[in-house]
C-alpha positions in Angstrom: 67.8 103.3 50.3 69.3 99.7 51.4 72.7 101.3 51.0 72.2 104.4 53.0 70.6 102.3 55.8 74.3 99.9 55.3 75.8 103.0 55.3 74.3 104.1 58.7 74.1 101.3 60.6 78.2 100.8 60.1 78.7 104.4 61.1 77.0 103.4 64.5 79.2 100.3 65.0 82.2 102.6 64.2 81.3 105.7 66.8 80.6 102.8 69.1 83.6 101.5 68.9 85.8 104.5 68.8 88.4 105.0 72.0 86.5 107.7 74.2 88.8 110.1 76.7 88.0 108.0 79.6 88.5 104.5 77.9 91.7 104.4 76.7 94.1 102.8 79.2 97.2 104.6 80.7 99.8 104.1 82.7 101.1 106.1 85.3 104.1 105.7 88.0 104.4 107.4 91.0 107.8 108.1 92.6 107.1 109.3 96.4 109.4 109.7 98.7 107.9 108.9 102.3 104.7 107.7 103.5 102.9 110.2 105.5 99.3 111.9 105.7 100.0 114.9 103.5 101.8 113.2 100.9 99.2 110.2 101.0 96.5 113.0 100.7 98.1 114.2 97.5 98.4 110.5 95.6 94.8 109.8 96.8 93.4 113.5 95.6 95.3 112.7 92.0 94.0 109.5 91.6 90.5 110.2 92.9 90.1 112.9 90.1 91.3 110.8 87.4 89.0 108.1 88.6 86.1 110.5 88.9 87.0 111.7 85.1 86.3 108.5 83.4 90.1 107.2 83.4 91.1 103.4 83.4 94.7 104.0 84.5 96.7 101.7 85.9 99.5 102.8 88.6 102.8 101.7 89.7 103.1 103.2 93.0 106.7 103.2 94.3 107.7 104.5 98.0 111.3 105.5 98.7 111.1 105.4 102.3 113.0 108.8 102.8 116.0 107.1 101.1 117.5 109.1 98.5 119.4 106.5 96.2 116.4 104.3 97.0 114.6 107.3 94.4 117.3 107.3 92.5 116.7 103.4 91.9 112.9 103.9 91.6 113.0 106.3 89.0 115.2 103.9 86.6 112.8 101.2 87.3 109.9 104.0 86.4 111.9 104.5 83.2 111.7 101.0 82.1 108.0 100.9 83.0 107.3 103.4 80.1 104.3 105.1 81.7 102.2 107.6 80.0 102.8 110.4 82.7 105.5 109.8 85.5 103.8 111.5 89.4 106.8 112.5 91.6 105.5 113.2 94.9 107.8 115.9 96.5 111.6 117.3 96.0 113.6 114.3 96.6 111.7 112.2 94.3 111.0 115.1 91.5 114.6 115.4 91.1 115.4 111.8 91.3 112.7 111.4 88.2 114.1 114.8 86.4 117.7 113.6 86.1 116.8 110.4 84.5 113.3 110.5 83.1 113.7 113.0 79.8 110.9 112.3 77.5 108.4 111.1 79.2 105.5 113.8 80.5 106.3 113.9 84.6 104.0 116.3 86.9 105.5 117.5 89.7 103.8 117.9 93.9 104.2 118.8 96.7 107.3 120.7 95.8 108.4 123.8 97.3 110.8 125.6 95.2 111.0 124.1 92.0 113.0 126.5 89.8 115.5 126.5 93.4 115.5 122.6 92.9 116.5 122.9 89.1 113.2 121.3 88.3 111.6 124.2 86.4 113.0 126.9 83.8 110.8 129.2 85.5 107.4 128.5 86.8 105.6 130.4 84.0 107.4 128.2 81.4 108.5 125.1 82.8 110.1 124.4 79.1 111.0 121.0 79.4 109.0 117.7 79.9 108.1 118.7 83.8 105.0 120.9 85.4 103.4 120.4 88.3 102.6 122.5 91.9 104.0 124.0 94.1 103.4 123.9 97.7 105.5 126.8 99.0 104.4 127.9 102.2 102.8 131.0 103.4 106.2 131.3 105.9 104.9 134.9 106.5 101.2 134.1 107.8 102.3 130.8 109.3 104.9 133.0 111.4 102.1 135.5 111.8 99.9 132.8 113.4 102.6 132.0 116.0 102.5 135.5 117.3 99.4 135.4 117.7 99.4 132.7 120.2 103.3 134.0 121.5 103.0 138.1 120.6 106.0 138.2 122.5 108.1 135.8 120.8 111.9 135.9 120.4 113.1 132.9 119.6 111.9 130.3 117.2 113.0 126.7 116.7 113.2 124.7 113.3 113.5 121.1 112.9 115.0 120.3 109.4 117.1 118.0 107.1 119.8 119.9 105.7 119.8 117.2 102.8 116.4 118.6 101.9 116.6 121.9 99.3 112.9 122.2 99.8 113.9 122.8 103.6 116.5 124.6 102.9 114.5 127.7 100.7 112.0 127.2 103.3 114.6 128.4 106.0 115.6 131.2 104.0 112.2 132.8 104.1 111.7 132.0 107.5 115.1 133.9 108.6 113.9 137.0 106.6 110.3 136.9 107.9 111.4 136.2 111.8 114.1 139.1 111.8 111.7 141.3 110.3 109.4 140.6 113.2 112.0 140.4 115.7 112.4 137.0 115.8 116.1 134.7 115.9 115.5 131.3 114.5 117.4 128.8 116.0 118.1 125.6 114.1 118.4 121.9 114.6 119.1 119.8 111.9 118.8 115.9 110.9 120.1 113.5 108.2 117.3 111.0 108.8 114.1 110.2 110.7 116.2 108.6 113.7 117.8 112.0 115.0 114.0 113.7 114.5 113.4 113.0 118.6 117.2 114.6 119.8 116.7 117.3 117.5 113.4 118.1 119.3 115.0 117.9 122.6 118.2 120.2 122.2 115.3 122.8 121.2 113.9 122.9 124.6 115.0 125.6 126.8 116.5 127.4 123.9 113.0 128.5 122.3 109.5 129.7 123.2 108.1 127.6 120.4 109.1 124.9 117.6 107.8 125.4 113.8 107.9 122.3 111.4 108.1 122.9 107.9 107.2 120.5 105.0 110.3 118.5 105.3 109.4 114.7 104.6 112.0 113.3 106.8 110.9 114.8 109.5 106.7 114.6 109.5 106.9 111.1 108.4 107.6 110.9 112.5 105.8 114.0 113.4 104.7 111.6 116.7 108.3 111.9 118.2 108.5 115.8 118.2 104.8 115.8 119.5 105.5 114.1 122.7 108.8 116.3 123.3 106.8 119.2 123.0 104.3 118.1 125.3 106.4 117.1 127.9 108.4 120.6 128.4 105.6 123.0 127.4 106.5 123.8 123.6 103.7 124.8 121.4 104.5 123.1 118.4 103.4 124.6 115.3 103.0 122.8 111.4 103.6 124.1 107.8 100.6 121.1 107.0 96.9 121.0 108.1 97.9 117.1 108.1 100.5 117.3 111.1 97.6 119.0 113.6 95.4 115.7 114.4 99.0 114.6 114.4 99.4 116.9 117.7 100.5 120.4 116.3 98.8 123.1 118.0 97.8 124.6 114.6 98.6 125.1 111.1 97.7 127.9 108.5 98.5 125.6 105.3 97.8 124.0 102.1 94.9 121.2 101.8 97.1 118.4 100.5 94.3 116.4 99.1 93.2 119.7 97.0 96.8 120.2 95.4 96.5 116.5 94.7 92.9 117.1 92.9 94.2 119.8 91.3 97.5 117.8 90.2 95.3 115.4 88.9 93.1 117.9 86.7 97.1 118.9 85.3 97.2 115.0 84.9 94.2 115.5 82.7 94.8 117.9 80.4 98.4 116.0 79.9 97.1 112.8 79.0 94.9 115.1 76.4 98.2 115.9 74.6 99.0 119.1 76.9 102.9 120.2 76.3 104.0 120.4 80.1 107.1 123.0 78.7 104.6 125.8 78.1 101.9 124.5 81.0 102.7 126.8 84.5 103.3 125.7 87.3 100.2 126.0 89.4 99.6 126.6 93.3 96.7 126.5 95.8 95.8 129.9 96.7 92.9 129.1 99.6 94.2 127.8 103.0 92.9 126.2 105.6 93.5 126.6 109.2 93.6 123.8 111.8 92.9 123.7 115.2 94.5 121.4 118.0 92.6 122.3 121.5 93.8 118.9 123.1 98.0 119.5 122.3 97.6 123.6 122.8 96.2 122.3 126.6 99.2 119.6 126.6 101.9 122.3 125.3 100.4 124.7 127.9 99.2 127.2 125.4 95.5 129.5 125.8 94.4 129.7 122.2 93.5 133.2 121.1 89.4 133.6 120.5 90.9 135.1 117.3 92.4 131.8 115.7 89.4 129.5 117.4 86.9 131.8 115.5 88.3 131.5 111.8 89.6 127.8 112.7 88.3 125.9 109.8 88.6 122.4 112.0 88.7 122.2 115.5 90.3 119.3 117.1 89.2 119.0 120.8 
Protein backbone atom coordinates (compact mmCIF):
# COMPACT_ATOMS: atom_id res chain seq x y z
CA UNK A 1 0.00 0.00 0.00
CA UNK A 2 2.97 2.50 1.05
CA UNK A 3 4.35 1.83 -2.44
CA UNK A 4 1.22 2.54 -4.43
CA UNK A 5 0.73 5.72 -2.41
CA UNK A 6 4.95 6.45 -3.49
CA UNK A 7 3.88 5.48 -6.61
CA UNK A 8 1.01 8.07 -6.80
CA UNK A 9 2.14 10.84 -5.24
CA UNK A 10 5.36 10.91 -7.89
CA UNK A 11 2.89 10.59 -10.76
CA UNK A 12 1.34 13.91 -9.50
CA UNK A 13 4.73 15.71 -9.16
CA UNK A 14 5.42 14.45 -12.75
CA UNK A 15 1.95 15.58 -14.56
CA UNK A 16 2.60 18.76 -12.63
CA UNK A 17 5.57 19.28 -13.92
CA UNK A 18 5.05 18.28 -17.50
CA UNK A 19 5.40 21.27 -20.37
CA UNK A 20 1.62 22.16 -21.08
CA UNK A 21 0.72 23.79 -24.77
CA UNK A 22 0.62 27.15 -23.47
CA UNK A 23 3.87 26.95 -21.19
CA UNK A 24 6.46 26.11 -23.28
CA UNK A 25 8.33 29.29 -24.52
CA UNK A 26 8.67 30.26 -28.25
CA UNK A 27 10.07 32.52 -30.21
CA UNK A 28 8.73 34.35 -32.94
CA UNK A 29 10.16 37.26 -35.43
CA UNK A 30 8.18 39.43 -37.32
CA UNK A 31 9.48 40.90 -40.56
CA UNK A 32 6.95 43.96 -41.51
CA UNK A 33 7.43 46.15 -43.93
CA UNK A 34 5.82 49.57 -43.05
CA UNK A 35 4.05 50.90 -40.04
CA UNK A 36 0.55 51.66 -40.69
CA UNK A 37 -3.05 50.93 -39.26
CA UNK A 38 -3.84 47.77 -41.27
CA UNK A 39 -0.66 46.25 -40.96
CA UNK A 40 -0.44 47.12 -37.12
CA UNK A 41 -3.99 45.61 -36.92
CA UNK A 42 -2.69 42.32 -38.28
CA UNK A 43 0.56 41.96 -35.73
CA UNK A 44 -1.77 43.06 -32.84
CA UNK A 45 -4.69 40.46 -33.97
CA UNK A 46 -1.75 37.60 -34.24
CA UNK A 47 -0.33 38.28 -31.09
CA UNK A 48 -3.52 38.87 -29.23
CA UNK A 49 -4.68 35.27 -30.14
CA UNK A 50 -1.60 33.72 -29.17
CA UNK A 51 -1.75 35.52 -25.94
CA UNK A 52 -5.37 34.68 -25.40
CA UNK A 53 -4.35 30.86 -26.13
CA UNK A 54 -2.07 30.36 -23.24
CA UNK A 55 1.32 31.15 -25.16
CA UNK A 56 4.48 32.69 -23.50
CA UNK A 57 6.17 33.74 -26.73
CA UNK A 58 8.58 36.09 -26.98
CA UNK A 59 8.82 38.48 -30.29
CA UNK A 60 11.36 40.17 -32.24
CA UNK A 61 9.49 42.73 -34.06
CA UNK A 62 11.48 44.16 -36.92
CA UNK A 63 10.08 47.23 -39.22
CA UNK A 64 11.59 47.80 -42.61
CA UNK A 65 10.28 51.15 -43.14
CA UNK A 66 9.10 50.54 -46.77
CA UNK A 67 12.79 49.88 -47.61
CA UNK A 68 13.30 46.88 -49.55
CA UNK A 69 17.11 45.83 -48.87
CA UNK A 70 16.33 47.12 -45.36
CA UNK A 71 13.90 43.48 -45.45
CA UNK A 72 16.37 41.98 -47.07
CA UNK A 73 18.80 42.78 -43.96
CA UNK A 74 15.95 41.99 -41.49
CA UNK A 75 15.31 38.71 -42.62
CA UNK A 76 19.18 37.57 -42.20
CA UNK A 77 19.15 38.94 -38.82
CA UNK A 78 15.64 36.89 -38.31
CA UNK A 79 17.70 33.94 -39.57
CA UNK A 80 20.26 34.14 -36.89
CA UNK A 81 17.57 34.69 -34.27
CA UNK A 82 16.43 31.04 -34.83
CA UNK A 83 12.73 31.59 -34.02
CA UNK A 84 10.21 28.95 -33.73
CA UNK A 85 7.93 30.47 -36.54
CA UNK A 86 9.09 33.48 -38.66
CA UNK A 87 5.60 36.37 -39.22
CA UNK A 88 6.17 38.33 -42.46
CA UNK A 89 3.77 40.96 -42.56
CA UNK A 90 2.95 41.67 -46.33
CA UNK A 91 4.68 41.00 -49.96
CA UNK A 92 7.89 42.80 -49.69
CA UNK A 93 8.79 41.30 -46.39
CA UNK A 94 7.24 37.60 -47.29
CA UNK A 95 9.60 37.44 -50.11
CA UNK A 96 12.54 39.04 -48.36
CA UNK A 97 11.97 36.02 -45.54
CA UNK A 98 11.21 33.28 -48.43
CA UNK A 99 14.55 33.75 -50.21
CA UNK A 100 16.64 33.40 -47.22
CA UNK A 101 14.64 31.72 -44.39
CA UNK A 102 14.38 27.77 -45.69
CA UNK A 103 13.71 25.63 -42.83
CA UNK A 104 12.29 27.49 -40.48
CA UNK A 105 8.08 27.43 -40.35
CA UNK A 106 7.23 31.24 -41.76
CA UNK A 107 3.37 32.28 -42.03
CA UNK A 108 2.62 34.60 -44.39
CA UNK A 109 -0.19 38.15 -44.23
CA UNK A 110 -1.40 40.47 -45.56
CA UNK A 111 -0.36 39.18 -48.92
CA UNK A 112 -2.19 39.54 -52.11
CA UNK A 113 -1.05 37.20 -54.61
CA UNK A 114 1.08 34.70 -53.18
CA UNK A 115 1.55 32.01 -55.81
CA UNK A 116 2.01 35.57 -58.33
CA UNK A 117 4.82 36.53 -55.66
CA UNK A 118 6.55 32.96 -55.93
CA UNK A 119 5.65 32.50 -52.34
CA UNK A 120 3.30 29.58 -52.67
CA UNK A 121 3.31 26.33 -54.94
CA UNK A 122 -0.30 26.79 -55.08
CA UNK A 123 -2.51 28.01 -52.41
CA UNK A 124 -4.08 24.56 -51.76
CA UNK A 125 -0.53 23.09 -51.12
CA UNK A 126 1.81 25.69 -50.22
CA UNK A 127 4.54 22.66 -50.33
CA UNK A 128 7.34 24.19 -48.79
CA UNK A 129 8.03 25.75 -45.31
CA UNK A 130 5.49 28.84 -46.00
CA UNK A 131 1.42 29.25 -45.40
CA UNK A 132 -0.26 32.01 -44.46
CA UNK A 133 -3.39 34.51 -45.85
CA UNK A 134 -4.15 36.14 -48.30
CA UNK A 135 -5.68 39.40 -48.48
CA UNK A 136 -6.68 39.79 -52.12
CA UNK A 137 -9.22 42.20 -52.67
CA UNK A 138 -12.75 42.04 -53.74
CA UNK A 139 -11.49 44.55 -56.85
CA UNK A 140 -14.93 43.68 -58.35
CA UNK A 141 -17.29 44.85 -55.31
CA UNK A 142 -14.88 47.47 -54.28
CA UNK A 143 -15.32 48.91 -58.09
CA UNK A 144 -19.01 48.11 -57.69
CA UNK A 145 -19.17 50.33 -54.55
CA UNK A 146 -17.63 53.28 -56.55
CA UNK A 147 -20.53 53.17 -59.00
CA UNK A 148 -22.64 53.34 -56.65
CA UNK A 149 -21.69 56.65 -55.42
CA UNK A 150 -20.40 57.74 -59.42
CA UNK A 151 -23.07 55.38 -61.65
CA UNK A 152 -21.75 57.30 -64.28
CA UNK A 153 -18.11 56.81 -63.95
CA UNK A 154 -15.53 56.76 -66.73
CA UNK A 155 -12.44 57.22 -65.57
CA UNK A 156 -10.76 55.88 -62.51
CA UNK A 157 -7.43 56.79 -60.94
CA UNK A 158 -4.82 54.43 -59.20
CA UNK A 159 -2.08 55.41 -57.01
CA UNK A 160 0.54 52.61 -56.98
CA UNK A 161 4.31 51.54 -56.57
CA UNK A 162 5.29 49.79 -59.56
CA UNK A 163 8.01 48.00 -57.23
CA UNK A 164 5.08 46.41 -55.49
CA UNK A 165 3.88 42.83 -57.26
CA UNK A 166 1.03 42.80 -54.82
CA UNK A 167 0.09 46.20 -56.60
CA UNK A 168 0.82 45.09 -59.59
CA UNK A 169 -1.87 41.78 -59.71
CA UNK A 170 -4.05 44.14 -58.02
CA UNK A 171 -3.94 46.42 -61.24
CA UNK A 172 -4.53 43.61 -63.40
CA UNK A 173 -7.95 42.85 -61.92
CA UNK A 174 -8.85 46.25 -61.69
CA UNK A 175 -8.21 46.91 -65.59
CA UNK A 176 -10.39 43.74 -66.43
CA UNK A 177 -13.19 44.65 -63.87
CA UNK A 178 -13.24 48.60 -64.98
CA UNK A 179 -13.43 47.86 -68.82
CA UNK A 180 -15.98 45.40 -68.20
CA UNK A 181 -17.99 48.17 -66.55
CA UNK A 182 -16.97 50.79 -68.93
CA UNK A 183 -14.43 52.15 -67.04
CA UNK A 184 -10.46 53.39 -68.23
CA UNK A 185 -8.10 53.31 -65.33
CA UNK A 186 -5.71 55.80 -65.47
CA UNK A 187 -2.43 55.29 -63.51
CA UNK A 188 0.08 57.13 -61.49
CA UNK A 189 2.86 55.44 -60.13
CA UNK A 190 5.52 55.93 -57.18
CA UNK A 191 8.95 54.41 -56.13
CA UNK A 192 8.50 55.71 -52.55
CA UNK A 193 6.34 57.44 -50.01
CA UNK A 194 7.84 60.96 -51.10
CA UNK A 195 6.15 61.07 -54.68
CA UNK A 196 2.65 59.65 -52.88
CA UNK A 197 1.34 63.68 -52.80
CA UNK A 198 2.41 64.46 -56.83
CA UNK A 199 1.04 61.40 -57.71
CA UNK A 200 -2.34 62.45 -56.19
CA UNK A 201 -2.14 65.74 -57.85
CA UNK A 202 -1.47 64.72 -61.62
CA UNK A 203 -4.80 62.65 -61.05
CA UNK A 204 -6.86 65.63 -60.63
CA UNK A 205 -8.69 66.78 -63.59
CA UNK A 206 -7.96 63.48 -65.37
CA UNK A 207 -10.49 61.35 -63.20
CA UNK A 208 -13.93 61.42 -61.56
CA UNK A 209 -12.52 59.48 -58.64
CA UNK A 210 -9.13 57.99 -57.05
CA UNK A 211 -9.07 54.13 -55.69
CA UNK A 212 -6.21 53.07 -53.33
CA UNK A 213 -5.27 49.62 -53.26
CA UNK A 214 -3.32 47.73 -50.48
CA UNK A 215 0.02 49.09 -51.52
CA UNK A 216 2.14 49.76 -48.26
CA UNK A 217 4.09 52.54 -49.69
CA UNK A 218 1.46 54.39 -50.36
CA UNK A 219 -1.16 54.02 -47.18
CA UNK A 220 1.70 54.35 -44.84
CA UNK A 221 0.93 58.33 -45.98
CA UNK A 222 -2.65 57.80 -46.87
CA UNK A 223 -2.91 61.66 -45.08
CA UNK A 224 -1.15 63.21 -48.21
CA UNK A 225 -3.65 61.87 -50.84
CA UNK A 226 -6.53 62.74 -48.39
CA UNK A 227 -5.99 66.37 -48.45
CA UNK A 228 -5.44 66.43 -52.36
CA UNK A 229 -8.62 64.86 -52.69
CA UNK A 230 -10.31 67.17 -50.54
CA UNK A 231 -9.09 70.12 -52.00
CA UNK A 232 -10.23 69.50 -55.79
CA UNK A 233 -13.42 67.45 -55.04
CA UNK A 234 -12.07 63.68 -55.59
CA UNK A 235 -13.90 61.09 -53.75
CA UNK A 236 -11.28 59.02 -52.60
CA UNK A 237 -11.96 55.45 -52.27
CA UNK A 238 -9.70 52.45 -50.04
CA UNK A 239 -9.03 48.67 -50.65
CA UNK A 240 -8.79 48.81 -46.37
CA UNK A 241 -11.53 49.55 -43.81
CA UNK A 242 -8.22 51.09 -42.00
CA UNK A 243 -7.61 54.00 -44.53
CA UNK A 244 -11.52 55.43 -44.02
CA UNK A 245 -11.02 57.22 -40.39
CA UNK A 246 -7.93 57.94 -42.32
CA UNK A 247 -10.27 60.15 -44.81
CA UNK A 248 -11.38 57.70 -47.56
CA UNK A 249 -14.96 58.07 -48.37
CA UNK A 250 -15.48 54.35 -47.95
CA UNK A 251 -14.16 50.96 -48.22
CA UNK A 252 -15.75 47.44 -48.88
CA UNK A 253 -12.62 45.44 -47.43
CA UNK A 254 -10.98 43.00 -45.28
CA UNK A 255 -10.90 43.43 -41.23
CA UNK A 256 -7.08 43.47 -40.80
CA UNK A 257 -7.21 42.73 -37.16
CA UNK A 258 -9.45 39.47 -38.08
CA UNK A 259 -6.82 38.07 -40.78
CA UNK A 260 -4.37 38.74 -38.01
CA UNK A 261 -6.54 36.56 -35.38
CA UNK A 262 -6.96 34.25 -37.85
CA UNK A 263 -3.08 34.28 -38.75
CA UNK A 264 -2.53 33.71 -35.37
CA UNK A 265 -4.92 30.60 -34.97
CA UNK A 266 -2.48 29.28 -38.27
CA UNK A 267 0.33 30.28 -35.79
CA UNK A 268 -1.32 27.85 -33.42
CA UNK A 269 -1.71 24.83 -35.04
CA UNK A 270 2.11 25.46 -36.41
CA UNK A 271 3.66 25.65 -33.19
CA UNK A 272 1.50 22.23 -32.50
CA UNK A 273 3.77 20.50 -35.15
CA UNK A 274 1.44 21.54 -38.22
CA UNK A 275 3.51 20.97 -41.72
CA UNK A 276 2.84 24.45 -43.43
CA UNK A 277 3.63 22.52 -47.05
CA UNK A 278 0.28 20.74 -46.92
CA UNK A 279 -1.59 23.66 -44.66
CA UNK A 280 -3.72 26.13 -47.37
CA UNK A 281 -3.53 29.16 -47.62
CA UNK A 282 -6.45 30.71 -45.91
CA UNK A 283 -8.62 34.05 -46.60
CA UNK A 284 -11.24 36.14 -44.85
CA UNK A 285 -14.49 35.63 -46.57
CA UNK A 286 -16.77 38.39 -44.44
CA UNK A 287 -16.17 42.06 -45.16
CA UNK A 288 -16.80 44.96 -43.64
CA UNK A 289 -17.93 48.22 -45.03
CA UNK A 290 -16.79 51.66 -43.75
CA UNK A 291 -18.37 54.77 -43.87
CA UNK A 292 -16.65 58.31 -44.06
CA UNK A 293 -19.71 61.11 -43.92
CA UNK A 294 -17.13 63.89 -42.91
CA UNK A 295 -14.49 63.37 -46.30
CA UNK A 296 -17.68 62.26 -48.68
CA UNK A 297 -18.98 66.14 -47.57
CA UNK A 298 -15.14 67.45 -47.97
CA UNK A 299 -14.78 65.42 -51.51
CA UNK A 300 -18.21 66.86 -52.42
CA UNK A 301 -19.87 63.51 -52.65
CA UNK A 302 -23.98 62.70 -51.52
CA UNK A 303 -23.72 59.16 -50.14
CA UNK A 304 -26.19 56.79 -51.55
CA UNK A 305 -29.08 55.73 -48.63
CA UNK A 306 -27.96 52.35 -50.15
CA UNK A 307 -24.27 52.17 -48.79
CA UNK A 308 -25.32 54.38 -45.41
CA UNK A 309 -27.84 51.49 -44.73
CA UNK A 310 -25.45 48.39 -44.85
CA UNK A 311 -22.51 50.69 -43.58
CA UNK A 312 -21.08 48.54 -40.81
CA UNK A 313 -19.25 51.88 -39.23
CA UNK A 314 -20.25 55.23 -39.85
CA UNK A 315 -17.69 57.93 -39.43
CA UNK A 316 -19.54 61.34 -39.10
Amino acid sequence: MKKLLVLAFVLVIAASCAVQPGQKSYTVSVNQIVEHPALDAVRNGFQDTLKEKGYDIKYNVHIAQGNISTANLIARQILGEKPDLVLAIATPTAQACAQVIKKIPILITAVTDPVGAGLVDSLEKPGGNISGMTDMSPVDRQVDLIREFIPGIKKLGIIYNSGESNSISILKVLKEVSSARGITVEEATVTNSSGVTQAAKSLVGRVEAIYIPTDNTVVSVFEAITKVAAENDLPLFAADVDSVPRGAVAALAIDYYRMGRQTGEMAARVLGGADTATMPVETLKDLKLYLNLKSAADMGISVPDSVRKRADKIIE
